[in-house]
N, CA, C and O of each residue as an XYZ file, in Angstrom:
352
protein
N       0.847     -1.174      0.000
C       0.000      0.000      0.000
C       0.881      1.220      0.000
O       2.100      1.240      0.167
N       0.226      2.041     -0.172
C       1.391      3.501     -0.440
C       1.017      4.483      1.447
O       0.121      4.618      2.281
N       2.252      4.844      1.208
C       1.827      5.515      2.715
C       2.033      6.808      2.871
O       3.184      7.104      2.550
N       1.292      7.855      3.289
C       1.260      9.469      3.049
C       1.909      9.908      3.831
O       1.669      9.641      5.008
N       3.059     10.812      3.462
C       4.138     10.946      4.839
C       4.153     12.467      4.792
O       4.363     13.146      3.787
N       3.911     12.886      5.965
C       3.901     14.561      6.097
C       3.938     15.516      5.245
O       3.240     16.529      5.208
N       5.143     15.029      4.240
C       5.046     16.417      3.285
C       4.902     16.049      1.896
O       5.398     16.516      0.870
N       3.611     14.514      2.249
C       2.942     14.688      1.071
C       3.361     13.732     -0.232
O       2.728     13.515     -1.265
N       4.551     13.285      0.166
C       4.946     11.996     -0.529
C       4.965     10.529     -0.068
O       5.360     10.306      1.076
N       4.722      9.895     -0.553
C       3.727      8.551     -0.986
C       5.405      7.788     -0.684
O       6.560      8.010     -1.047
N       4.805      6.956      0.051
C       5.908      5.653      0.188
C       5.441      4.129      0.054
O       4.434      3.761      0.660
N       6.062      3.381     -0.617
C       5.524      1.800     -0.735
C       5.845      0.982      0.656
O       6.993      0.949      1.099
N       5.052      0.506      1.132
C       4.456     -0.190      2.679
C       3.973     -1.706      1.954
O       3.336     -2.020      0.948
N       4.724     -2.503      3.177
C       4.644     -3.756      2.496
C       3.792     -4.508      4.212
O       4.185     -3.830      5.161
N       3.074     -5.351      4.548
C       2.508     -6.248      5.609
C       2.819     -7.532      5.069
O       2.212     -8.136      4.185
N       3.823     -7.875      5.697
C       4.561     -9.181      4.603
C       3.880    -10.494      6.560
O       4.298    -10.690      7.701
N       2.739    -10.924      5.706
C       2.313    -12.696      7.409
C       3.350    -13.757      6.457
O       3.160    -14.074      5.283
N       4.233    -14.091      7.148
C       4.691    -15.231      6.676
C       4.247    -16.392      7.273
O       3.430    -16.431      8.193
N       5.033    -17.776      6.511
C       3.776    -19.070      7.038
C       4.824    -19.375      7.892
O       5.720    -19.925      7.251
N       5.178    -19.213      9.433
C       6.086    -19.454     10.586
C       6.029    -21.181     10.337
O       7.048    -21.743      9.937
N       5.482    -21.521     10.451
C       5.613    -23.272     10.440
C       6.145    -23.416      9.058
O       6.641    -24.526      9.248
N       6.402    -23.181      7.926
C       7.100    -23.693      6.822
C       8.264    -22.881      7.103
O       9.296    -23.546      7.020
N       8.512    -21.242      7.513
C      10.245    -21.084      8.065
C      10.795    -22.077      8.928
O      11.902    -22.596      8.782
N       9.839    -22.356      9.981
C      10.673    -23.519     11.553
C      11.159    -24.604     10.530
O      12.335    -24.927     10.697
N      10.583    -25.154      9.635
C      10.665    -26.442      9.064
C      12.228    -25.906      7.850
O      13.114    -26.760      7.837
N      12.381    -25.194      7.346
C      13.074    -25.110      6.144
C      14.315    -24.383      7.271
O      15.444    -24.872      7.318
N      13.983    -23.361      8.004
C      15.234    -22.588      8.696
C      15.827    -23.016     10.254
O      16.975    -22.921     10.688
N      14.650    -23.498     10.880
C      14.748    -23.839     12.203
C      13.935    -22.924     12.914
O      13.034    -22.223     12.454
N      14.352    -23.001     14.114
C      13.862    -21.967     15.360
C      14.261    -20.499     15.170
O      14.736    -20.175     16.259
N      14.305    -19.577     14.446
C      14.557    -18.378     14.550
C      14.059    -17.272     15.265
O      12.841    -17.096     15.306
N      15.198    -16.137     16.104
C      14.457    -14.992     17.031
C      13.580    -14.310     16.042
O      13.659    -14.337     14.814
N      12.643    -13.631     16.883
C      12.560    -12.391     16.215
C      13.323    -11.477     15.064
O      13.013    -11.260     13.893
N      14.597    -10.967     15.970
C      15.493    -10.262     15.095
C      16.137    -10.981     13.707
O      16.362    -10.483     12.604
N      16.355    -12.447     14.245
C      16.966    -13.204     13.216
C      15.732    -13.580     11.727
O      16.069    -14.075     10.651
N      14.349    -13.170     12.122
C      13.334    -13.233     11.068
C      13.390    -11.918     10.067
O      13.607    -11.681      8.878
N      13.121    -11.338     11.061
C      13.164     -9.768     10.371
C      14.706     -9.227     10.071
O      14.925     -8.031      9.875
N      15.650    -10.137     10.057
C      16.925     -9.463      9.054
C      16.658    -10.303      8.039
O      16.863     -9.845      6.915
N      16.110    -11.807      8.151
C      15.982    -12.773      6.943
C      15.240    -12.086      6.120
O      15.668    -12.145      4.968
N      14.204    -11.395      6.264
C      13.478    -10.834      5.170
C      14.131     -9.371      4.986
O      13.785     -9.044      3.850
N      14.594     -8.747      5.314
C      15.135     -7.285      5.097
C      16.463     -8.049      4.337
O      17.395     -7.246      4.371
N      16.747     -8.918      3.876
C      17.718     -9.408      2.828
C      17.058     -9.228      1.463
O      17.383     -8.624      0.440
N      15.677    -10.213      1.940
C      15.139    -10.788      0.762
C      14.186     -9.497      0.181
O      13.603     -9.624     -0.896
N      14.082     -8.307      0.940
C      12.993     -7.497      0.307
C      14.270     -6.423     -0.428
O      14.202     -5.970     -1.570
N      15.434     -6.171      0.586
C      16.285     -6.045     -0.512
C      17.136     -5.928     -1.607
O      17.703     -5.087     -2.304
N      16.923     -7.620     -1.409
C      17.247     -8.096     -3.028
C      16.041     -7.935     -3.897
O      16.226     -7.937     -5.114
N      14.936     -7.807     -3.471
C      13.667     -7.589     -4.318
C      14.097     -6.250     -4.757
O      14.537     -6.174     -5.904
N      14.051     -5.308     -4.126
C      14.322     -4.112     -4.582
C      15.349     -3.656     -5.423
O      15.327     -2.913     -6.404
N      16.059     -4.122     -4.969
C      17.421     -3.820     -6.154
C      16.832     -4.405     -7.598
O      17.194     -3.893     -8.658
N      16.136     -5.233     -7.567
C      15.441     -5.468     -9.528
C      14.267     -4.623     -9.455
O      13.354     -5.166    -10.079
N      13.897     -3.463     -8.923
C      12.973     -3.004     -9.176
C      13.424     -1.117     -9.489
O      14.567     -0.683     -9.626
N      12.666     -0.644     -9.512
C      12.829      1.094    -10.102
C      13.103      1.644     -8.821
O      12.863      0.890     -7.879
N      13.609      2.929     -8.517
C      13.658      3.267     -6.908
C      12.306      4.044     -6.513
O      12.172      4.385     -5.338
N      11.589      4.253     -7.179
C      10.007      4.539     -7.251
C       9.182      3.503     -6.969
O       7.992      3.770     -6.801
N       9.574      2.295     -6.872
C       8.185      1.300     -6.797
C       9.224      0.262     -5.639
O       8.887     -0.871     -5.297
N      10.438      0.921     -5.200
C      10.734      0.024     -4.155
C      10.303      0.151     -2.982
O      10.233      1.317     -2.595
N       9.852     -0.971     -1.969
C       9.215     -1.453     -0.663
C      10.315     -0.240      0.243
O      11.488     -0.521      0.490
N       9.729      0.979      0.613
C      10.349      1.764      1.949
C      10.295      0.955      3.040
O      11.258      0.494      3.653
N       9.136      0.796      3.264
C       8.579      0.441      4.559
C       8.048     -0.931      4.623
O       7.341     -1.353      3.708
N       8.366     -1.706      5.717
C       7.340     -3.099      6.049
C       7.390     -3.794      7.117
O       8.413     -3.757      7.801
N       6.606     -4.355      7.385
C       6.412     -5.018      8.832
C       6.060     -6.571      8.644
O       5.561     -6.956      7.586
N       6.338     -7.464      9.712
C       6.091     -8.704      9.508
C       4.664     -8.890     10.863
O       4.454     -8.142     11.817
N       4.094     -9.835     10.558
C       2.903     -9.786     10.958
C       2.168    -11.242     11.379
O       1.858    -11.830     10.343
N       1.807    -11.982     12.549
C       1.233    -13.338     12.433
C      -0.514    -12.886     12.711
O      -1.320    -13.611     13.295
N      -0.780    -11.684     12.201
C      -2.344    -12.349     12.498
C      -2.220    -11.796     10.613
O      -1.556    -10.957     10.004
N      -3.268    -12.823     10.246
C      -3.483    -13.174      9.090
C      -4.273    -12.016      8.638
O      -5.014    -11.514      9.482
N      -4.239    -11.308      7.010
C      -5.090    -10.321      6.087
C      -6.654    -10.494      6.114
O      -7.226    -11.535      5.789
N      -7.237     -9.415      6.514
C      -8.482     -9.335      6.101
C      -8.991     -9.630      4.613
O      -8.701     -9.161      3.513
N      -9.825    -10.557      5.039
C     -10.149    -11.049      3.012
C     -11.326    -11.533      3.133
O     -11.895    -12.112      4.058
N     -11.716    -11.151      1.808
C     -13.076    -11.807      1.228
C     -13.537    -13.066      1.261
O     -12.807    -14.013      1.555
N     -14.934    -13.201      0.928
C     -15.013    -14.855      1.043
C     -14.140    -15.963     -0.004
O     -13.663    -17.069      0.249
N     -14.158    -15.170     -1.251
C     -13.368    -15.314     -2.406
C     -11.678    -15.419     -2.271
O     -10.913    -15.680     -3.199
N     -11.285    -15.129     -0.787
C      -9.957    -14.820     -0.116
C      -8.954    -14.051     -0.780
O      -7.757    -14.294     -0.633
N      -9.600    -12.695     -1.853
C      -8.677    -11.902     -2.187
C      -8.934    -10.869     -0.794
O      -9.972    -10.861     -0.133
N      -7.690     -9.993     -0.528
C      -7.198     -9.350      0.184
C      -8.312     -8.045      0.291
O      -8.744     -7.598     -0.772
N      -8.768     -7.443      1.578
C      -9.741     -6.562      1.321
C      -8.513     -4.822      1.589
O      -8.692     -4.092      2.564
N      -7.639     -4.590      0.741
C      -6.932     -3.663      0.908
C      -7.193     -2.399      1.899
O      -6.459     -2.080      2.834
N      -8.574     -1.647      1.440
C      -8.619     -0.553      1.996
C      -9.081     -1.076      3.505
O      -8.820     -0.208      4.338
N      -9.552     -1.981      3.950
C      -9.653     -2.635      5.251
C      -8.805     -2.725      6.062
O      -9.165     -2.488      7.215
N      -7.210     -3.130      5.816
C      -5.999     -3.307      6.096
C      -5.153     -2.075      6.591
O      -4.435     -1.860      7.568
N      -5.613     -1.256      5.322
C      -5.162      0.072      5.349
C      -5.736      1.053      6.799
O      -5.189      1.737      7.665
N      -7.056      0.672      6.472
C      -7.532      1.438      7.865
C      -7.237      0.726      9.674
O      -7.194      1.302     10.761
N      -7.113     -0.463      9.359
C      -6.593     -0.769     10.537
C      -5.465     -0.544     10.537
O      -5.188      0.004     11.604
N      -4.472     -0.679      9.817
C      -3.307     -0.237      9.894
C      -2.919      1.363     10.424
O      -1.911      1.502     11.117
N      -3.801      2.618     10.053
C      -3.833      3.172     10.856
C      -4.667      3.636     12.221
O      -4.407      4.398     13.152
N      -5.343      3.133     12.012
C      -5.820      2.778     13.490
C      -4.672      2.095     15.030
O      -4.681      2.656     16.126
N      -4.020      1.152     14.796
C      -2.928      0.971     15.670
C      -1.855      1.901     15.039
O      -0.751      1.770     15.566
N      -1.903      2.538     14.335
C      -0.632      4.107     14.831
C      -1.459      4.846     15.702
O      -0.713      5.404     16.506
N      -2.491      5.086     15.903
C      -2.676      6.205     16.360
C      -2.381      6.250     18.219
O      -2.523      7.302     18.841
């Protein structure tokens, strides 16, 4: 999602739930910290093949699962508003 930052410019925001039981199984037991550098590798190797305009600024890792439809596509602007709702 894009995120509105004070003076008005738009940043790419990523809510990355990973499936913790297929990391334990493929990586082991990992901390906290040791999850969230594993993916701050992998989002910045994502980024480096991408434009510096459409690269992931911001992201968070997350175990409660996306709000979604019955159809189980993602209900975005739902996400979005809870998402700011716990900033505030």
């Amino acid at each position: 999602w894009g995120e509105e930052e004070p003076n008005g410019n738009t940043i790419i925001s990523a809510k990355i739930v990973p499936n913790f039981e297929a990391i334990k199984e493929k990586l082991g037991n990992l901390t906290d910290f040791q999850l969230k550098e594993k993916f701050g590798e992998i989002i910045k190797s994502i980024n480096h093949k991408l434009s510096s305009y459409k690269a992931i600024q911001k992201w968070k890792l997350s175990a409660e699962e996306l709000i979604k439809t019955t159809t189980q596509k993602i209900k975005r602007f739902e996400e979005i508003k809870k998402e700011k709702k716990t900033k505030k």
